[in-house]
Biopython code that builds the backbone (N, CA, C, O; Angstrom):
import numpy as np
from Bio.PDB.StructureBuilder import StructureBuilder

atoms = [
    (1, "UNK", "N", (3.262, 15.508, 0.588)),
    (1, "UNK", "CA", (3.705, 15.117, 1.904)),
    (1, "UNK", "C", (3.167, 13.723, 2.249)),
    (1, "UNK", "O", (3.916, 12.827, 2.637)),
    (2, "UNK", "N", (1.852, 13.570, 2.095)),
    (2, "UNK", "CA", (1.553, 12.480, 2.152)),
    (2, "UNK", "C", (1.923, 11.113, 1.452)),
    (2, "UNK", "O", (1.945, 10.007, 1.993)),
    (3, "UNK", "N", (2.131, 11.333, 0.497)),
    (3, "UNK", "CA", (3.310, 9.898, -0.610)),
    (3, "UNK", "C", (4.127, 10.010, -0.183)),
    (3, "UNK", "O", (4.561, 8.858, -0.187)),
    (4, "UNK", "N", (5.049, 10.773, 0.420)),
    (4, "UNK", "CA", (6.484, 10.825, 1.106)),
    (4, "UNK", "C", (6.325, 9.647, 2.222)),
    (4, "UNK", "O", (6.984, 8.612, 2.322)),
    (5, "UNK", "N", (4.980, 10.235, 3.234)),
    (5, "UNK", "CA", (4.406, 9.435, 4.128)),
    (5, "UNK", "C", (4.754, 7.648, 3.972)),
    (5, "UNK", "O", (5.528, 6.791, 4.397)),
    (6, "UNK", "N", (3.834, 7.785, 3.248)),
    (6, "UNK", "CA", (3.558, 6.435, 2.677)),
    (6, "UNK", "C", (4.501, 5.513, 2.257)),
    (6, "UNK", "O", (4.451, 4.306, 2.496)),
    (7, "UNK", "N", (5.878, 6.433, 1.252)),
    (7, "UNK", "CA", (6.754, 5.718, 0.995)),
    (7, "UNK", "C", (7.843, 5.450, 2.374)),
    (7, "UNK", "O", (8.241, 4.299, 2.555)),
    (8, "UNK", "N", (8.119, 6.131, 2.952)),
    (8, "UNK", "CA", (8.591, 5.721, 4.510)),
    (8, "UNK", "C", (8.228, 4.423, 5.184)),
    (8, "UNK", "O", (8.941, 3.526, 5.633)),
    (9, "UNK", "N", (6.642, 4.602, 5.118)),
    (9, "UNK", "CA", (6.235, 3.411, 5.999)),
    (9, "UNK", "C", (6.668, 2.113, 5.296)),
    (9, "UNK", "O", (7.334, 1.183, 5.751)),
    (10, "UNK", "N", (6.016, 2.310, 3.826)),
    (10, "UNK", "CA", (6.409, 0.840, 3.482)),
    (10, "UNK", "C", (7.290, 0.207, 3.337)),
    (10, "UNK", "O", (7.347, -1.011, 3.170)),
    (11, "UNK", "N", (8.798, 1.633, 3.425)),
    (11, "UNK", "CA", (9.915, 1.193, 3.071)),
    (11, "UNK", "C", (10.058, 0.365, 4.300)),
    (11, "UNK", "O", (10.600, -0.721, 4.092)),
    (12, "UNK", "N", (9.595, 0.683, 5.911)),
    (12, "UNK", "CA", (9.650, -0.196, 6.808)),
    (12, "UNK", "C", (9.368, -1.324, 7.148)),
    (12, "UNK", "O", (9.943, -2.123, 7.886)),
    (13, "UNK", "N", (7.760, -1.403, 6.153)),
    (13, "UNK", "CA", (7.063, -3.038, 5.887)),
    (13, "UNK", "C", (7.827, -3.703, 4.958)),
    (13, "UNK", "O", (7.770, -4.919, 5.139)),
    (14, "UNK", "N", (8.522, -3.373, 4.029)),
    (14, "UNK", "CA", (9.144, -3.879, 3.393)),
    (14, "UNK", "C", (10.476, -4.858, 3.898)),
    (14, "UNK", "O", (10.923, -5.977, 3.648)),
    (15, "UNK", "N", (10.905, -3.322, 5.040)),
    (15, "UNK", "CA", (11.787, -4.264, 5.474)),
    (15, "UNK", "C", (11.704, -5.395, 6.693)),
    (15, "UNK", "O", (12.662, -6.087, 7.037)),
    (16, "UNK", "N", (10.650, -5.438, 7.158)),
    (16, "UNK", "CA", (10.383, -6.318, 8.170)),
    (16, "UNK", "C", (9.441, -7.800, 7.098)),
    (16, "UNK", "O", (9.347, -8.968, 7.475)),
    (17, "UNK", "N", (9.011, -7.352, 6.076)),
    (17, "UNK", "CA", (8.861, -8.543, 5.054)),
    (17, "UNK", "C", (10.010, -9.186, 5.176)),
    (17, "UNK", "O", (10.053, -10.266, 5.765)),
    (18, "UNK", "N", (11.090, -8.618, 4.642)),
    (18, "UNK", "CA", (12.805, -8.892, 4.490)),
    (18, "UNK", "C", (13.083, -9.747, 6.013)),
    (18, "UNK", "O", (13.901, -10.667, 6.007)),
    (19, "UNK", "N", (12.716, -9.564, 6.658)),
    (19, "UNK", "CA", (13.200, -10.190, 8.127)),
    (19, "UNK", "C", (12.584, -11.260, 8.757)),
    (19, "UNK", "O", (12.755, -11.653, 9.911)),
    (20, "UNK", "N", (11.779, -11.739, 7.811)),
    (20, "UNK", "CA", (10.922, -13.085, 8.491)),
    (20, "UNK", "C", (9.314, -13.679, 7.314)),
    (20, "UNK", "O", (8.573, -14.659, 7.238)),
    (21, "UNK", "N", (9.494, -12.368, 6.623)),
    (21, "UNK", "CA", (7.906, -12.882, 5.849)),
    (21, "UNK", "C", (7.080, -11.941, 6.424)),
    (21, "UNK", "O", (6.119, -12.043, 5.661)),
    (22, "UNK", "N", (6.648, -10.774, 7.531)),
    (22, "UNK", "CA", (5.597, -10.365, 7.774)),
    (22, "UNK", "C", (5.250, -9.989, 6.660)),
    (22, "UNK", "O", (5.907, -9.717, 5.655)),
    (23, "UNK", "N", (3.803, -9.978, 6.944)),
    (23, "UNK", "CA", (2.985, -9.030, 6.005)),
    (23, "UNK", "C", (2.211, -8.528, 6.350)),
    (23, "UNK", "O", (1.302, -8.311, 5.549)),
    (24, "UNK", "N", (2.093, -8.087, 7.587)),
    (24, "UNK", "CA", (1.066, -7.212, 8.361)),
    (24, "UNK", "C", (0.800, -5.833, 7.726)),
    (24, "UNK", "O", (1.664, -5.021, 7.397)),
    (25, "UNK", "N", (-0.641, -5.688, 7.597)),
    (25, "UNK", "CA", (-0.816, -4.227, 7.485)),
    (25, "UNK", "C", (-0.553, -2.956, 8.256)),
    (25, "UNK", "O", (-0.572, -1.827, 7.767)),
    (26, "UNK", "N", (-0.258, -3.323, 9.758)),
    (26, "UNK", "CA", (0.031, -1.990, 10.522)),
    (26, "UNK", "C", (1.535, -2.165, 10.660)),
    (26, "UNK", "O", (2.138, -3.076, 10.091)),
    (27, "UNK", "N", (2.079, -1.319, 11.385)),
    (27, "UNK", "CA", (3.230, -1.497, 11.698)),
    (27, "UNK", "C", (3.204, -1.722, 13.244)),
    (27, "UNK", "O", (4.272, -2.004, 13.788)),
    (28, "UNK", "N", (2.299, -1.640, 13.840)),
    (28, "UNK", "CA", (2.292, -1.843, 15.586)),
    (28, "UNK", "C", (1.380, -3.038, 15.778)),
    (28, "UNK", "O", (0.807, -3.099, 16.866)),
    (29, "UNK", "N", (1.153, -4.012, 14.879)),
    (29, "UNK", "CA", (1.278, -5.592, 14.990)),
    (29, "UNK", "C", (2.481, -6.102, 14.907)),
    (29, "UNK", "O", (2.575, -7.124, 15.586)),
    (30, "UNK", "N", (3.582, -5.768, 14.271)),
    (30, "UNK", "CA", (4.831, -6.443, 13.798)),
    (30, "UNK", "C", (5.702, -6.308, 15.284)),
    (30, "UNK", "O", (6.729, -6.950, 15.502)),
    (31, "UNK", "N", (5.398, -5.834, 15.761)),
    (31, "UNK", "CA", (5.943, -5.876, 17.269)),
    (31, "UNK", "C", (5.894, -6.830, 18.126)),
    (31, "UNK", "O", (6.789, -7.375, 18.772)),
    (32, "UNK", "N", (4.850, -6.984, 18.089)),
    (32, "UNK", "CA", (3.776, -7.923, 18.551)),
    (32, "UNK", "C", (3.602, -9.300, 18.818)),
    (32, "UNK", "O", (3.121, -9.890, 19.785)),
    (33, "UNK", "N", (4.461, -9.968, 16.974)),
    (33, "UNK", "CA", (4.722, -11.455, 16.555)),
    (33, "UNK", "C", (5.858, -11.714, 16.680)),
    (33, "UNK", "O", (6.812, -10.984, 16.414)),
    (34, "UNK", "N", (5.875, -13.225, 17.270)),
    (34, "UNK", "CA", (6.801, -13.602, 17.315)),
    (34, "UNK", "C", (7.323, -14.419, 16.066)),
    (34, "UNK", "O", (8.529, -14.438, 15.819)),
    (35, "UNK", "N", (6.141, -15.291, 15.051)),
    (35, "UNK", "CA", (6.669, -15.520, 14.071)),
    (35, "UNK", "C", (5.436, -15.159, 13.012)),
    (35, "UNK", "O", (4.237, -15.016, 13.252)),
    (36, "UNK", "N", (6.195, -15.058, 11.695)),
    (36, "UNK", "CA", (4.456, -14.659, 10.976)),
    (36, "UNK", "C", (4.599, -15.790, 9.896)),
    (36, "UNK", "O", (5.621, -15.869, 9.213)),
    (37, "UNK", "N", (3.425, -16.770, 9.742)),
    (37, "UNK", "CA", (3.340, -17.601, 8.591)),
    (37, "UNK", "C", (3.081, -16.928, 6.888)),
    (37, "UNK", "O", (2.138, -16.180, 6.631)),
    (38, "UNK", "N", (3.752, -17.217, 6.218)),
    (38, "UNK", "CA", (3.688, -16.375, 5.015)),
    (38, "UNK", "C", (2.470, -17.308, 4.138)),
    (38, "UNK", "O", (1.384, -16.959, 3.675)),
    (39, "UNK", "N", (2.950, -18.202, 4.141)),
    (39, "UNK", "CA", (2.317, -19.415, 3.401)),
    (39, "UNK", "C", (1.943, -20.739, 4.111)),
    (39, "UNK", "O", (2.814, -21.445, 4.621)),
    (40, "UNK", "N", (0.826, -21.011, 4.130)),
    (40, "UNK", "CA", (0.605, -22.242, 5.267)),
    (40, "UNK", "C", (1.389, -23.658, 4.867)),
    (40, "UNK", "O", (0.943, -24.633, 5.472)),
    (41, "UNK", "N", (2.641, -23.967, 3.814)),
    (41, "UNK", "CA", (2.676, -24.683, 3.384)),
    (41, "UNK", "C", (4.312, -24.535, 3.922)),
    (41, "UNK", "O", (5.125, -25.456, 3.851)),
    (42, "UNK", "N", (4.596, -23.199, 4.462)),
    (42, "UNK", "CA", (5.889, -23.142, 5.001)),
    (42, "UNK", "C", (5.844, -22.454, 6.188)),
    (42, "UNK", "O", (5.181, -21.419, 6.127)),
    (43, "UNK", "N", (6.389, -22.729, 7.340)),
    (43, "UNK", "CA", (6.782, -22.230, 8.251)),
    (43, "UNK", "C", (8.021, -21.513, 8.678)),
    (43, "UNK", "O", (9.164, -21.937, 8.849)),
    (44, "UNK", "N", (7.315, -19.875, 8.854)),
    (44, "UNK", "CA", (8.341, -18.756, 9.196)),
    (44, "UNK", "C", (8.925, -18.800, 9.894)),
    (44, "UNK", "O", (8.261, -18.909, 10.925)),
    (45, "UNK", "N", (10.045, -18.786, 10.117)),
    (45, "UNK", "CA", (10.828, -18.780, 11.521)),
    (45, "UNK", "C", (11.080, -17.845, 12.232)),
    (45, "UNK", "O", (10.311, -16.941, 11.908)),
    (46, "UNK", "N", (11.774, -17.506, 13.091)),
    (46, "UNK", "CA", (11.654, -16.121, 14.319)),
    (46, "UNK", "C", (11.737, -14.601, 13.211)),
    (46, "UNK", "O", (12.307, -14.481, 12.127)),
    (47, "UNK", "N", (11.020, -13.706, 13.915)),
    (47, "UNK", "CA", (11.614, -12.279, 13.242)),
    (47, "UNK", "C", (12.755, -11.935, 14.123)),
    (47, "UNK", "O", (13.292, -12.350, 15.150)),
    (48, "UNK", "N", (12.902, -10.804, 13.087)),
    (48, "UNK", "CA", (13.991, -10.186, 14.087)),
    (48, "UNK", "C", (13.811, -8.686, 15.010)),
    (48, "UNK", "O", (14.109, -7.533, 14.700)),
    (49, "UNK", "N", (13.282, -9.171, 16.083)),
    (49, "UNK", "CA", (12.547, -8.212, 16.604)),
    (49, "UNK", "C", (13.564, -7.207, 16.824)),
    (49, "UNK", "O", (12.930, -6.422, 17.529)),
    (50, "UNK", "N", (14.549, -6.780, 16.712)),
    (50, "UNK", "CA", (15.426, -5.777, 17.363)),
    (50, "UNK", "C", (15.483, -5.484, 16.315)),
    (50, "UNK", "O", (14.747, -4.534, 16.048)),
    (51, "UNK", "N", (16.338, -6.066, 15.103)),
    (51, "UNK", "CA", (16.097, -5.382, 13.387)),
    (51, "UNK", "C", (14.799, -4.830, 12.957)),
    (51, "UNK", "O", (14.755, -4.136, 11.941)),
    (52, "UNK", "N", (13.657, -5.099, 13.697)),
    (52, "UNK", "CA", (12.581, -3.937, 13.315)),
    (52, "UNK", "C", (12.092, -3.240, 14.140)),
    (52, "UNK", "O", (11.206, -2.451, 13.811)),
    (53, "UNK", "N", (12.521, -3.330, 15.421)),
    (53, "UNK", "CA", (12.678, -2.142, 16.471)),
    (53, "UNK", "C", (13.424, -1.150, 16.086)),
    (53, "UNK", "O", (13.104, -0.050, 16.537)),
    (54, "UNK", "N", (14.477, -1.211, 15.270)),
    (54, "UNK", "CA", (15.508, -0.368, 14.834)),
    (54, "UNK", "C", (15.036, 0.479, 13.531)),
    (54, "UNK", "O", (15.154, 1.688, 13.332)),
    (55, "UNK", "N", (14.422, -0.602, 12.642)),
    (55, "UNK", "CA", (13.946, -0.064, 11.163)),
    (55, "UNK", "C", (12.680, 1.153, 11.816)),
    (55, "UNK", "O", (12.807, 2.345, 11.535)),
    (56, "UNK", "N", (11.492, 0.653, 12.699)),
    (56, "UNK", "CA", (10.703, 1.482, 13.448)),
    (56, "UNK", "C", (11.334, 2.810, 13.760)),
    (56, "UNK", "O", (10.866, 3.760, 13.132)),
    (57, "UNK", "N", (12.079, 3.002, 14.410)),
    (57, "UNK", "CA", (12.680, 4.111, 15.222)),
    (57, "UNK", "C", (13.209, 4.594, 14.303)),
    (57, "UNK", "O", (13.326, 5.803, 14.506)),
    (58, "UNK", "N", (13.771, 4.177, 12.987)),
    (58, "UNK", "CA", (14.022, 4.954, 11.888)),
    (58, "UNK", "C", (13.155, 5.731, 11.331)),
    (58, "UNK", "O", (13.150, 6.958, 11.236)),
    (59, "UNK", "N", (12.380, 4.909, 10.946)),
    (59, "UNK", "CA", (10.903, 5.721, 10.134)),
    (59, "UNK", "C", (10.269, 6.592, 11.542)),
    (59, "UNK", "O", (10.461, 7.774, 11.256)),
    (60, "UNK", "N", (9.963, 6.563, 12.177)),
    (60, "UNK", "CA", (10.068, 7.747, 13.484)),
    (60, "UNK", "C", (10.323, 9.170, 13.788)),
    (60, "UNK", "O", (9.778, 10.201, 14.184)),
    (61, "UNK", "N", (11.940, 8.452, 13.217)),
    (61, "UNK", "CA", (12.691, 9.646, 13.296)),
    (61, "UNK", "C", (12.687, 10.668, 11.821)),
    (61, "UNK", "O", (12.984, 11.861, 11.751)),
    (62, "UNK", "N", (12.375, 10.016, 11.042)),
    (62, "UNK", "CA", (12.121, 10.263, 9.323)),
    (62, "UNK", "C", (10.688, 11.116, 9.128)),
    (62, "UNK", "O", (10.398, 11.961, 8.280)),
    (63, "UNK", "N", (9.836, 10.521, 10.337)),
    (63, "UNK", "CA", (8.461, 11.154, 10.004)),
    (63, "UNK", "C", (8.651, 12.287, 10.745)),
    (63, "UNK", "O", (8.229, 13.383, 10.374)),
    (64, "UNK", "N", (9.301, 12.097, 11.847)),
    (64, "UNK", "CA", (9.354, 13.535, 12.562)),
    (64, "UNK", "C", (10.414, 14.488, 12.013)),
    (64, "UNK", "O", (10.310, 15.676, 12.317)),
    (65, "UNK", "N", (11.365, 14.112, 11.282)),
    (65, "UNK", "CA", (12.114, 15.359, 10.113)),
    (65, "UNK", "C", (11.169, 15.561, 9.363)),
    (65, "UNK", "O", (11.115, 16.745, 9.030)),
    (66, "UNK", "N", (10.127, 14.733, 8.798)),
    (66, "UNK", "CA", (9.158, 15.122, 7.606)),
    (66, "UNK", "C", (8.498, 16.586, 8.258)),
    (66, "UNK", "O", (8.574, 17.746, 7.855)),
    (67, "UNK", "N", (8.017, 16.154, 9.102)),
    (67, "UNK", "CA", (6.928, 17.440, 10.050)),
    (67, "UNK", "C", (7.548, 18.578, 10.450)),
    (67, "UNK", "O", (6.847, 19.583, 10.568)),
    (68, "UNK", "N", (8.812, 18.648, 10.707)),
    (68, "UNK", "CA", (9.767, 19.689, 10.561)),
    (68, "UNK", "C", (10.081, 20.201, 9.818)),
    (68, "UNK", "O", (10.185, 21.420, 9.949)),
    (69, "UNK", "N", (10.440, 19.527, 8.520)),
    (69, "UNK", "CA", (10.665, 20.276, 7.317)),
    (69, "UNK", "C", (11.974, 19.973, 7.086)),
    (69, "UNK", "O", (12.443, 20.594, 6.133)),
    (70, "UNK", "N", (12.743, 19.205, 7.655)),
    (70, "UNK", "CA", (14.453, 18.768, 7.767)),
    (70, "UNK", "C", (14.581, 17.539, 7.174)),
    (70, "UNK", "O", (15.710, 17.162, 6.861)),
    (71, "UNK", "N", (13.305, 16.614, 6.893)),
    (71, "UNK", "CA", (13.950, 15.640, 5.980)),
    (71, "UNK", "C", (14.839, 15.188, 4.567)),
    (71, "UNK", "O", (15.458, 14.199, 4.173)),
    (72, "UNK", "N", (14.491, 16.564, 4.069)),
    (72, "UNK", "CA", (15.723, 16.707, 3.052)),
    (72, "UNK", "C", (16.903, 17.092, 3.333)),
    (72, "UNK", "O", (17.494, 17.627, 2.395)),
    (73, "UNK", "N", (17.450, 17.008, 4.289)),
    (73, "UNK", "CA", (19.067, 17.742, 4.568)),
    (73, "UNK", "C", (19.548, 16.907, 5.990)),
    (73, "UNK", "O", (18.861, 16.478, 6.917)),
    (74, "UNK", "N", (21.049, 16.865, 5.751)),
    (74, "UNK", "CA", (21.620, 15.753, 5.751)),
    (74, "UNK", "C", (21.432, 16.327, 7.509)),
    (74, "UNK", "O", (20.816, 17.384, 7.641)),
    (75, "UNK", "N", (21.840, 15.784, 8.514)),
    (75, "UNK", "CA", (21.309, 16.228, 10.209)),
    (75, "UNK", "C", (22.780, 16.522, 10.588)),
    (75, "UNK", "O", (23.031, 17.197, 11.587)),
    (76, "UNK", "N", (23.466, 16.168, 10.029)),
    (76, "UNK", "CA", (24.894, 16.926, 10.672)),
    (76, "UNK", "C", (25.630, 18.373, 9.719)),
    (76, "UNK", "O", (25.944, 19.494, 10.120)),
    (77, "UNK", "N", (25.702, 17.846, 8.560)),
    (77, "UNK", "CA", (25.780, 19.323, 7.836)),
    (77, "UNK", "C", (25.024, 20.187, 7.685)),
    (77, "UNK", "O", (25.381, 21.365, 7.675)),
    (78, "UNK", "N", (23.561, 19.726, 7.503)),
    (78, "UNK", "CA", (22.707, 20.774, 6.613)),
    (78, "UNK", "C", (22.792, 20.593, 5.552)),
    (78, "UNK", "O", (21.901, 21.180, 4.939)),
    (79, "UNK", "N", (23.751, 19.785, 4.651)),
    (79, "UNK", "CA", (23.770, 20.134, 3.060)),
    (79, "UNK", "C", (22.258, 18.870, 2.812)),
    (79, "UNK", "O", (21.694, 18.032, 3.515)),
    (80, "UNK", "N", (22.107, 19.452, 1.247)),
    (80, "UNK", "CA", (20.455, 18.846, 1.134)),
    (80, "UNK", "C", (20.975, 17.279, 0.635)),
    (80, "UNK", "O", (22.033, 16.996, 0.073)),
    (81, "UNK", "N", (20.003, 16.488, 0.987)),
    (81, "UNK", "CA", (20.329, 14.772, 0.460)),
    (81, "UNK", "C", (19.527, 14.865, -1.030)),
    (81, "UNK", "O", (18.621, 15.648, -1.313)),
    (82, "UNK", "N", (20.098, 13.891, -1.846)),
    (82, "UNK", "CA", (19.491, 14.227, -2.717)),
    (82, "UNK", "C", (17.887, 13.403, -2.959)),
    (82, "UNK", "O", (17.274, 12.760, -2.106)),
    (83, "UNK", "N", (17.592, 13.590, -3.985)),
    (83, "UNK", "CA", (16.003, 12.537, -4.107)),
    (83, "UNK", "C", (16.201, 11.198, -4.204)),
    (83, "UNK", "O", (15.435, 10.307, -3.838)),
    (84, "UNK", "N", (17.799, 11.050, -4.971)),
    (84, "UNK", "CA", (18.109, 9.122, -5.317)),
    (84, "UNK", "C", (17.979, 9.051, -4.327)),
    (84, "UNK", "O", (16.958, 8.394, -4.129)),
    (85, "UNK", "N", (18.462, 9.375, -3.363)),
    (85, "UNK", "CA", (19.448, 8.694, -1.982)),
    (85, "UNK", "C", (17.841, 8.433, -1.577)),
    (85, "UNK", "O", (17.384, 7.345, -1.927)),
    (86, "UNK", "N", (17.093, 9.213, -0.975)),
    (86, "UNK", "CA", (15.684, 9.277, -0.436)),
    (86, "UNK", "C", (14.691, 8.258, -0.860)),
    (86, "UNK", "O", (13.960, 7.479, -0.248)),
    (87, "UNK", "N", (14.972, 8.600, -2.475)),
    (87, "UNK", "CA", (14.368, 7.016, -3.130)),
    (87, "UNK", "C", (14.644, 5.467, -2.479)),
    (87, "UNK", "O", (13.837, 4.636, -2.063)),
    (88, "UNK", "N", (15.827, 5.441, -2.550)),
    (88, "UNK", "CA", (16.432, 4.548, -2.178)),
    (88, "UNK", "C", (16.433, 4.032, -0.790)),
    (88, "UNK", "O", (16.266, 2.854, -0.473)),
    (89, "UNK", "N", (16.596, 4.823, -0.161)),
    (89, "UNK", "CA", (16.687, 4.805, 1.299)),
    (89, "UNK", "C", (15.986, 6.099, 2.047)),
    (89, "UNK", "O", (16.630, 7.086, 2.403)),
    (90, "UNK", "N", (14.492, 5.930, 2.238)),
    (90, "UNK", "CA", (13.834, 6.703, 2.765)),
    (90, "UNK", "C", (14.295, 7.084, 4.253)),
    (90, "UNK", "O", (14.278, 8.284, 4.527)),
    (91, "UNK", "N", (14.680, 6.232, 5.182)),
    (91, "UNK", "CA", (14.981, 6.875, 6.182)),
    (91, "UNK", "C", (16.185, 7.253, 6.696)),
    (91, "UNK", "O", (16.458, 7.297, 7.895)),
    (92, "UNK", "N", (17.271, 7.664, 5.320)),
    (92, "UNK", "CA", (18.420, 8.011, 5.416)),
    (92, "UNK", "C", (18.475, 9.503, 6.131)),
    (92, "UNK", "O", (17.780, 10.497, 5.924)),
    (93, "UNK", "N", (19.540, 9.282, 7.028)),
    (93, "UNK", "CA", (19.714, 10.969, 7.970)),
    (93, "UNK", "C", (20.717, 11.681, 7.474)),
    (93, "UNK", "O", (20.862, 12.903, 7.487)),
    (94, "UNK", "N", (21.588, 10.628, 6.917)),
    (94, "UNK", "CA", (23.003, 11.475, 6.728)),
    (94, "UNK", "C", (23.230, 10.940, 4.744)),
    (94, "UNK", "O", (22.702, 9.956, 4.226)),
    (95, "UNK", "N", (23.989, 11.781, 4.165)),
    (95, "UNK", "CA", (24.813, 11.720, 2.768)),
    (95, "UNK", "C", (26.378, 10.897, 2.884)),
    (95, "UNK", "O", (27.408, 11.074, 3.535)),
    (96, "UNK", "N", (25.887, 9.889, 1.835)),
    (96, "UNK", "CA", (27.196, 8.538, 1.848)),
    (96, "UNK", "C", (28.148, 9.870, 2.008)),
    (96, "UNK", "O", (28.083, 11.062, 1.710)),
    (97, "UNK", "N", (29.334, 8.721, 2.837)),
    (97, "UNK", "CA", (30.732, 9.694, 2.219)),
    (97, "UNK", "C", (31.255, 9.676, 1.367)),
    (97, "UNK", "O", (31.101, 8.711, 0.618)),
    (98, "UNK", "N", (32.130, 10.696, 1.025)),
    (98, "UNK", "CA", (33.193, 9.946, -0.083)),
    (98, "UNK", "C", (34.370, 9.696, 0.381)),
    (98, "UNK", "O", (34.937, 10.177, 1.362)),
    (99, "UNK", "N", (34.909, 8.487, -0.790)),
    (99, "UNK", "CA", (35.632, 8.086, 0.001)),
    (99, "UNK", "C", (36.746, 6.955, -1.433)),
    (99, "UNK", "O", (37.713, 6.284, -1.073)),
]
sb = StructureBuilder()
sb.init_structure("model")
sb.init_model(0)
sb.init_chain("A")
sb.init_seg("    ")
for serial, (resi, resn, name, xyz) in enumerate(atoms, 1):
    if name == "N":
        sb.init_residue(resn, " ", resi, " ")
    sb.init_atom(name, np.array(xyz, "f"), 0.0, 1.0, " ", f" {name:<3s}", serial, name[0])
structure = sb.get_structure()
């Protein structure tokens, strides 16, 4: 449960890396900045604070299916997601369609 944990969060640091350069260790600093210097030799430009307000509230909602026991199954069917998908996209709620 706990590596599940873990992989959630970072999938979130990861993606707020993706959105400006943070590299903060918490996730309730990244809120916080308005820009984060990656390298003193370049200057970061704005984050995107609503794109990681959003990624946040994902992992949120991911940790609180974890604690339930519903993070494996998809929130509108019930059918189970599989492990790629999870790999891939930890705070996925729902199974791609087909299509």
């Amino acid at each position: 449960m706990r590596t599940l944990r873990h992989r959630v969060v970072n999938a979130a640091l990861h993606t707020a890396e993706q959105n400006g350069g943070a590299t903060c260790s918490t996730l309730g600093n990244l809120a916080a900045m308005d820009t984060v210097p990656t390298d003193p030799t370049v200057t970061a430009g704005p984050l995107d604070l609503d794109g990681i307000e959003r990624d946040l509230a994902d992992v949120e909602v991911a940790l609180t299916r974890l604690d339930a026991g519903t993070y494996w199954a998809d929130e509108v069917t019930g059918e189970e997601l599989s492990a790629e998908l999870l790999a891939e996209h930890p705070t996925a709620r729902r199974a791609p369609t087909q299509g």
